[in-house]
C-alpha positions in Angstrom: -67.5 -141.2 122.1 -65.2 -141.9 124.7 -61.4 -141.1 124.0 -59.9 -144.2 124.3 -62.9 -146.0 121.8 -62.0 -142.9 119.5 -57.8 -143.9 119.4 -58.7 -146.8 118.8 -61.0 -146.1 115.8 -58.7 -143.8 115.0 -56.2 -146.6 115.1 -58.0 -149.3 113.0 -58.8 -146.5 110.5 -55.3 -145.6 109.4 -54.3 -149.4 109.2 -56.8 -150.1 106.9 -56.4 -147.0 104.7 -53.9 -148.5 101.5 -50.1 -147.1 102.1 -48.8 -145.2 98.8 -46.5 -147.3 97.4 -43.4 -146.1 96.0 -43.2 -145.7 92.0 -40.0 -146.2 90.9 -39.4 -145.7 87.3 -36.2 -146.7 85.3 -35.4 -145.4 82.0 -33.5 -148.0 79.7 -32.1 -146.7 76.2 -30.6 -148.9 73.7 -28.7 -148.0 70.7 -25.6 -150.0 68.6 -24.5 -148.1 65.0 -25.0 -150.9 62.5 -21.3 -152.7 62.0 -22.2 -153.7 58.5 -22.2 -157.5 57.5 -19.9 -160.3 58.7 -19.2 -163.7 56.9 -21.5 -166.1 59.5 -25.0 -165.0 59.1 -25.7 -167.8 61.7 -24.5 -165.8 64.6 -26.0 -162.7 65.3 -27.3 -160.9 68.8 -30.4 -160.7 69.4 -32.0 -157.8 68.4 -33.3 -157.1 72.3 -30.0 -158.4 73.8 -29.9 -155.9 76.7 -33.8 -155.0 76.8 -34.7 -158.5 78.3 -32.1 -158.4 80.8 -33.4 -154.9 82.2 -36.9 -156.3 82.1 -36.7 -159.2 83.8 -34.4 -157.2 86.6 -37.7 -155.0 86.9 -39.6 -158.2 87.4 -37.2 -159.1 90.1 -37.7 -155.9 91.5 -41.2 -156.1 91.9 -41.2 -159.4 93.4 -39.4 -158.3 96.4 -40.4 -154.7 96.2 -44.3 -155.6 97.0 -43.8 -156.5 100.3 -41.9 -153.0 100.9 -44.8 -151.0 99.0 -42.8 -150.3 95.6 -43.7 -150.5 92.1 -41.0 -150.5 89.4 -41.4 -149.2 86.2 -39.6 -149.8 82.9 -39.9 -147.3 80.5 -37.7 -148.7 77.3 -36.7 -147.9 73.9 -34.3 -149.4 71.5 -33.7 -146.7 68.7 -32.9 -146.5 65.5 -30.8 -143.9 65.0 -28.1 -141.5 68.0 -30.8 -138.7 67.2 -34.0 -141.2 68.5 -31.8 -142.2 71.2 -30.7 -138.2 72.4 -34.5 -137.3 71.9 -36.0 -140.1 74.5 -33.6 -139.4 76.6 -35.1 -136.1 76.4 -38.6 -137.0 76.5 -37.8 -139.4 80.1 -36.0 -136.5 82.0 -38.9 -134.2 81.3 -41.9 -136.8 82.4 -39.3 -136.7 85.9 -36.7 -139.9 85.0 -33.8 -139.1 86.7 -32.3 -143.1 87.0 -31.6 -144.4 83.5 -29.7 -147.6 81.9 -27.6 -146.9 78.7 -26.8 -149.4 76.1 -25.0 -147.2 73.6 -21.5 -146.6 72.5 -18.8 -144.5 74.6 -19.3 -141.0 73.0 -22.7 -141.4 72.9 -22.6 -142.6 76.7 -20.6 -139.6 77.3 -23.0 -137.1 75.7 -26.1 -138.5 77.3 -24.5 -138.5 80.7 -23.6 -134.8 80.5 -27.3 -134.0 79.2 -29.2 -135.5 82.2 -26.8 -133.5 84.2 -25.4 -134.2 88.3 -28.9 -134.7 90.0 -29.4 -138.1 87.9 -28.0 -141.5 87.8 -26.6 -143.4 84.8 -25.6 -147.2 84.7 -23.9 -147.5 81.3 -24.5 -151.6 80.4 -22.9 -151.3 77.1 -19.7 -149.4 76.5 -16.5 -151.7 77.5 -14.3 -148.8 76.5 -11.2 -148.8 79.1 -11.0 -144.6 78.5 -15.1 -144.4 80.6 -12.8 -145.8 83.9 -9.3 -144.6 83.7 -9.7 -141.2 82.3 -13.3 -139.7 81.6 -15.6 -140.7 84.5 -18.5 -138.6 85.0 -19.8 -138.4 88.9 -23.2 -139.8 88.1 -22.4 -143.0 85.8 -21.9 -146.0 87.2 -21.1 -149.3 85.1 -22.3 -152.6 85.2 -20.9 -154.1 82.0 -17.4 -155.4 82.5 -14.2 -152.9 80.5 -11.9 -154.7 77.9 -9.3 -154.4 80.6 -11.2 -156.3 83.0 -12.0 -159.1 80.1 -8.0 -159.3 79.3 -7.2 -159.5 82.5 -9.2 -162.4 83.4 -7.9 -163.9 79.9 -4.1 -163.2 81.0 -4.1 -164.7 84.2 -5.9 -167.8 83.0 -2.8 -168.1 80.7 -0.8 -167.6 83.0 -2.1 -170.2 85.5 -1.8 -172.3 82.7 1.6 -171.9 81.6 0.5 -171.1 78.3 2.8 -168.4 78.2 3.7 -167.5 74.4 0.6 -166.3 72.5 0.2 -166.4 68.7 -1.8 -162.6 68.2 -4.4 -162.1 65.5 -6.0 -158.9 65.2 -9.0 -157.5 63.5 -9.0 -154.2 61.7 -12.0 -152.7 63.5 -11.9 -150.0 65.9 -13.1 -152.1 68.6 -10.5 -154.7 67.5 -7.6 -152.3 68.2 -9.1 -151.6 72.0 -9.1 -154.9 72.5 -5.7 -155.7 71.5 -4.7 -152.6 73.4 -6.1 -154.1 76.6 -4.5 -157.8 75.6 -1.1 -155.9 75.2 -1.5 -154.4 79.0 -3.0 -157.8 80.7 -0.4 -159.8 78.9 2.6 -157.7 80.0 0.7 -157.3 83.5 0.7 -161.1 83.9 3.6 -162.7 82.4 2.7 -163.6 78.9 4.9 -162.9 76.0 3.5 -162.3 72.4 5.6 -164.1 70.4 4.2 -163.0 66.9 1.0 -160.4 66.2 -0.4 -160.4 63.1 -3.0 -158.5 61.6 -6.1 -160.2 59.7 -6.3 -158.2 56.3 -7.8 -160.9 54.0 -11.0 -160.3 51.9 -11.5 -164.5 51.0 -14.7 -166.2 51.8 -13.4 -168.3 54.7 -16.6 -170.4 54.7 -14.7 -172.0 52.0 -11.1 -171.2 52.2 -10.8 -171.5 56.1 -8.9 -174.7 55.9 -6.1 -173.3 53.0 -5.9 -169.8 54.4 -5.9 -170.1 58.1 -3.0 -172.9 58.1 -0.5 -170.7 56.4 -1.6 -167.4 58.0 -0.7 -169.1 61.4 2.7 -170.5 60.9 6.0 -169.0 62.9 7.7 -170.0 65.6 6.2 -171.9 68.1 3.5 -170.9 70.9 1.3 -172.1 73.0 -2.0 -170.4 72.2 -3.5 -168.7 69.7 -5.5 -165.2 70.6 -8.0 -164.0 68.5 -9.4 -160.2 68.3 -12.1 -159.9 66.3 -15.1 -158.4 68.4 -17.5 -158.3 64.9 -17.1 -161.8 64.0 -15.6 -161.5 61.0 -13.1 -164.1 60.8 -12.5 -165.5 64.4 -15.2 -167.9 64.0 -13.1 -169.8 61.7 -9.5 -169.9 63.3 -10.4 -172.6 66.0 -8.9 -176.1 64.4 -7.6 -174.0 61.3 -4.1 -173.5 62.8 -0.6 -174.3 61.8 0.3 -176.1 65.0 -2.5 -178.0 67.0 -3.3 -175.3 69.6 -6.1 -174.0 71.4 -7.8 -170.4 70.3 -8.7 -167.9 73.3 -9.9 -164.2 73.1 -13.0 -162.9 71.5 -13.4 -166.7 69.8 -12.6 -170.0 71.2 -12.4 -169.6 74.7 -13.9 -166.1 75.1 -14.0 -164.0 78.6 -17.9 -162.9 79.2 -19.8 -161.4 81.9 -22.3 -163.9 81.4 -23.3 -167.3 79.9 -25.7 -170.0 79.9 -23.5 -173.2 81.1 -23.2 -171.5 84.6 -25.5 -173.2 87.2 -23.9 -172.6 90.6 -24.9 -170.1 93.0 -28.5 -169.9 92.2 -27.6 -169.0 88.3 -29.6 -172.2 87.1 -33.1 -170.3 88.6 -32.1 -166.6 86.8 -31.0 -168.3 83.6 -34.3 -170.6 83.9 -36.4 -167.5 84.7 -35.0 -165.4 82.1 -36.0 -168.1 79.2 -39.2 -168.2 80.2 -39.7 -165.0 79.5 -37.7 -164.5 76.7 -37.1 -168.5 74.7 -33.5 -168.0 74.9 -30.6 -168.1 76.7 -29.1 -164.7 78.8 -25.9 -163.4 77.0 -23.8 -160.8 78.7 -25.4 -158.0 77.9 -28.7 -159.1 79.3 -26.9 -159.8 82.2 -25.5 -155.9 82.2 -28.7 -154.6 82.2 -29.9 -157.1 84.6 -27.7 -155.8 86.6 -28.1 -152.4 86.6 -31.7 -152.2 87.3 -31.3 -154.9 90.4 -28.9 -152.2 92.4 -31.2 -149.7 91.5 -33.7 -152.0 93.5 -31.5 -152.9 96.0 -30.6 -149.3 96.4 -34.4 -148.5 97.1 -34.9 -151.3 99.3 -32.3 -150.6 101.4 -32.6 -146.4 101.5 -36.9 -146.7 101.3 -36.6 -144.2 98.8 -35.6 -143.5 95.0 -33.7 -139.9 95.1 -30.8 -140.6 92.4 -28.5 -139.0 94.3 -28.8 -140.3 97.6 -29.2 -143.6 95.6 -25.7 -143.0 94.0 -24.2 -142.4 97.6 -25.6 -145.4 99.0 -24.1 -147.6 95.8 -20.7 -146.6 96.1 -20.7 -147.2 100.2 -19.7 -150.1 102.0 -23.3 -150.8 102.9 -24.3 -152.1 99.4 -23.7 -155.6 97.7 -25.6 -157.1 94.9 -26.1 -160.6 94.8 -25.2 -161.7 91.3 -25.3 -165.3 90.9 -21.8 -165.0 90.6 -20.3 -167.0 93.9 -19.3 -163.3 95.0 -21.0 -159.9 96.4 -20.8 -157.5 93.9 -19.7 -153.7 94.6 -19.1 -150.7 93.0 -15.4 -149.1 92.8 -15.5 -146.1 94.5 -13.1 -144.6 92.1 -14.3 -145.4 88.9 -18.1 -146.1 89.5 -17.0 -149.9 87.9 -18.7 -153.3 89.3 -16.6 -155.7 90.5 -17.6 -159.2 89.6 -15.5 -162.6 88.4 -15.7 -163.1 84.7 -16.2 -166.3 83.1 -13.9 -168.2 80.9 -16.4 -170.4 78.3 -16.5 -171.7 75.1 -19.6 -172.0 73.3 -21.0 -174.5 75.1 -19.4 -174.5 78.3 -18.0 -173.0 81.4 -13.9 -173.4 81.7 -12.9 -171.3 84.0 -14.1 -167.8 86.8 -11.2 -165.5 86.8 -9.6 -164.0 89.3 -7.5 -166.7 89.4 -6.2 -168.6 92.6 -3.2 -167.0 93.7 -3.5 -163.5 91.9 -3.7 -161.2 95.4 -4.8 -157.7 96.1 -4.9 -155.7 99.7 -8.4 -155.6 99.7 -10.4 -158.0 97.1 -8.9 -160.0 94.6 -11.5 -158.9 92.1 -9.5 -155.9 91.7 -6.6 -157.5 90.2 -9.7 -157.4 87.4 -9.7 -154.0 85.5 -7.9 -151.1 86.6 -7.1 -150.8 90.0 -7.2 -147.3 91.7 -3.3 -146.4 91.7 -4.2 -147.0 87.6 -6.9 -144.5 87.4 -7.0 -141.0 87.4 -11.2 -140.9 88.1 -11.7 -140.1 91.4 -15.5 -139.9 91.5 -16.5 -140.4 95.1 -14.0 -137.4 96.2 
């Protein structure tokens, strides 16, 4: 055979050979301690809030990533117990998972981070704890669900905007309560509004039939413009809206509530990922769908961009200037490079509506107003790109 008839061969030979596509596997782990029962039986999570969101961001993946030869993976648990949890996490970094989504509470976040050690990645899509961003921020985790400072924030300058300038403060006796009012205390004081009275909720009455007695009395004082609720569990919040002394609006974990997500936004393309996502699931994408959504897209955008899936080179390419995530959000997502936190608006709702996308018009920063969101680098000590 001549040589050039054998290049050619050659040629058509290797073109028609199949390319090895790249398997990308993701490891998503979700745990939540049981917070005992609440008043409203009515409205409850879903059980797999979370677990849809990083499925249908595998999806995603796969739709773009079969044109570039990759195959994503999803390999997910939702356990019962911190032990289950600790052991998969075992089990995935021994089959060779070293990019993982976490949907578990800060300590546990914390210990799991440590266990998969520098060489992997972590996206935490559950933990809103303010400590994960200002004081203990391991190298290799990276967050996707918004901190109660960032959720405050975009509360507070809302208020402010407003005028509404003299809250009414009711707050829960949970743990997760007293954050919450911790980061209300520094977003208030960060944007001008002044708590004019803070209570705290310490009734045991039934207020599915006592709301309309109790609530009345428990809100009278001087005057103010708002009411702000802090009751993450759902214990009592439910019931304030309508309830109060003086005819005034309720904000903060009820009434108007700051989210990461919600179904009444339709701009930007988030009609087709909220359509998509109930197709797959028969309901409606809740913030921490959207988390985990989020997570395992910059992991795909990550290995679309770098062609490969090496958690550490993924990590350096996530916290560059190189990478954005579309988000159906109006705005490029990025990473902080200080803190490992996504930047993205927050959304102001109700229950059946959109009111407002904070950051605000007119709240500045030097270099994107989405960090007047959270904390801001002179307000951290985590330093995790030096």
């Amino acid at each position: 055979m001549r040589p050039g008839v054998a290049l050619i061969a050659a040629v058509i030979l290797l073109t028609a050979l199949p390319v090895q596509a790249l398997e990308v596997t993701v490891g998503y782990i979700q745990w939540q301690p049981y917070q005992g029962p609440v008043l409203s039986t009515t409205l409850t999570k879903p059980e797999d809030a979370g677990l849809k969101g990083a499925e249908l961001g595998v999806d995603d993946n796969n739709s773009t990533g079969r044109f570039m030869q990759q195959h994503y993976t999803l390999d997910a648990v939702v356990a019962d117990s911190r032990d289950q949890a600790v052991n998969e996490l075992r089990r995935m970094q021994q089959a060779g998972i070293d990019l993982f989504v976490l949907n578990v509470p800060a300590d546990l976040l914390k210990q799991m981070t440590e266990a998969v050690g520098p060489h992997a990645l972590v996206f935490n899509a559950g933990a809103e704890d303010d400590s994960l961003r200002t004081a203990d921020c391991p190298p290799n985790l990276l967050h996707t669900v918004p901190s109660r400072a960032m959720l405050t924030d975009a509360l507070a300058q809302w208020l402010a905007k407003r005028q509404w300038n003299e809250a009414f403060l009711i707050t829960g006796p949970t743990d997760n309560d007293k954050a919450w009012v911790a980061a209300f205390h520094r977003a208030a004081k960060r944007f001008g509004v002044k708590i004019v009275e803070e209570k705290p909720w310490t009734f045991d009455a039934d207020l599915r039939r006592t709301a309309s007695a109790e609530l009345p009395r428990f809100t009278q004082g001087d005057d103010y413009d708002v009411v702000v609720v802090a009751d993450e569990r759902g214990d009592f919040g439910e019931y304030v809206p309508f309830n109060t002394w003086l005819p005034r609006p309720v904000v903060g974990t009820q009434g108007m509530s700051p989210e990461a997500w919600h179904r009444s936004v339709e701009n930007w393309g988030a009609g087709q990922l909220q359509s998509r996502f109930e197709e797959k699931t028969g309901r409606p994408m809740i913030s921490e769908d959207y988390a985990a959504w989020a997570a395992v897209r910059a992991i795909g955008e990550g290995v679309i961009r770098t062609k490969q899936a090496k958690a550490t080179d993924l990590r350096t390419y996530l916290l560059s200037d190189e990478f954005q995530l579309g988000g159906f959000k109006g705005r490029k997502l990025t990473f902080r490079t200080w803190n490992g936190q996504l930047r993205q608006p927050i959304l102001l709702v109700h229950p059946r509506g959109l009111v407002s996308i904070s950051p605000q018009e007119g709240f500045l920063h030097p270099k994107t107003e989405l960090d007047t969101l959270g904390y801001d680098e002179p307000e951290s000590q985590c330093r995790i790109a030096d």
